[in-house]
N, C-alpha and C positions, 0 to 999 in steps of 0.2 A: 504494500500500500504506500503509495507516492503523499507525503502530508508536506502542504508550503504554507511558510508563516508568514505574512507580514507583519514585521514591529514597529511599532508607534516610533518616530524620530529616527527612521534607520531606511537608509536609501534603498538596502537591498533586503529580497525575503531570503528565508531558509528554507531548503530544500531537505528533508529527511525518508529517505526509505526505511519504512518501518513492516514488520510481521504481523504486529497490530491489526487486530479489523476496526474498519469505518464505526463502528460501535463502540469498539476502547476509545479511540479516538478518539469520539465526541465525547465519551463519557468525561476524559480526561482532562478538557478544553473545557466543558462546562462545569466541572469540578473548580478548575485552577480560576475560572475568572467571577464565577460566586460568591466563592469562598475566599479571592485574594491572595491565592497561594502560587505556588509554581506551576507549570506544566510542564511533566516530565513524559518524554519518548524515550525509547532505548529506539536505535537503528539496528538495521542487519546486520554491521559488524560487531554490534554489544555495545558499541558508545550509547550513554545516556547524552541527550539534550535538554537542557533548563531554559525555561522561558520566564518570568514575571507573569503571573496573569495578567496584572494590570497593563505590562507593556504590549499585550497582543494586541494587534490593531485587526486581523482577518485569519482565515484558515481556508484552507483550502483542500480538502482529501479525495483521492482519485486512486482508480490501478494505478499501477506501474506498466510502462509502456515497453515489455521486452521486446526486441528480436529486432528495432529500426536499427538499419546498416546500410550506409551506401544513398546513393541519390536516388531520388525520387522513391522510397523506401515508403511505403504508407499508405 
């Protein structure tokens, strides 16, 4: 599962692949921005990623798009 963050004051979003389903995901986003707390993913290589709740400005959760290679690919 492909999750992109935008952050409040921050030119660029974050991109995390995560194993997560679209369900953790929200649960976890709407936990962290409630509550005022963090929001935490782990990615597919075991890195955890820390947000602020408060600084999340958007989310955005989608598949993950394997297999594009090459032009005209899609």
């Amino acid at each position: 599962m492909e999750v992109t963050i935008g952050v409040q004051n921050v030119a660029r979003e974050l991109s995390v692949e995560t194993d997560s389903s679209a369900e953790e995901v929200a649960t976890a986003v709407e936990a962290a921005m409630t509550e005022g707390g963090v929001l935490r993913l782990v990615d597919t290589k075991g890195r955890t990623v820390l947000v602020p709740g408060r600084a999340v400005g958007w989310i955005q959760v989608g598949e993950s798009e394997h297999g594009k290679v090459g032009f005209g690919a899609g």
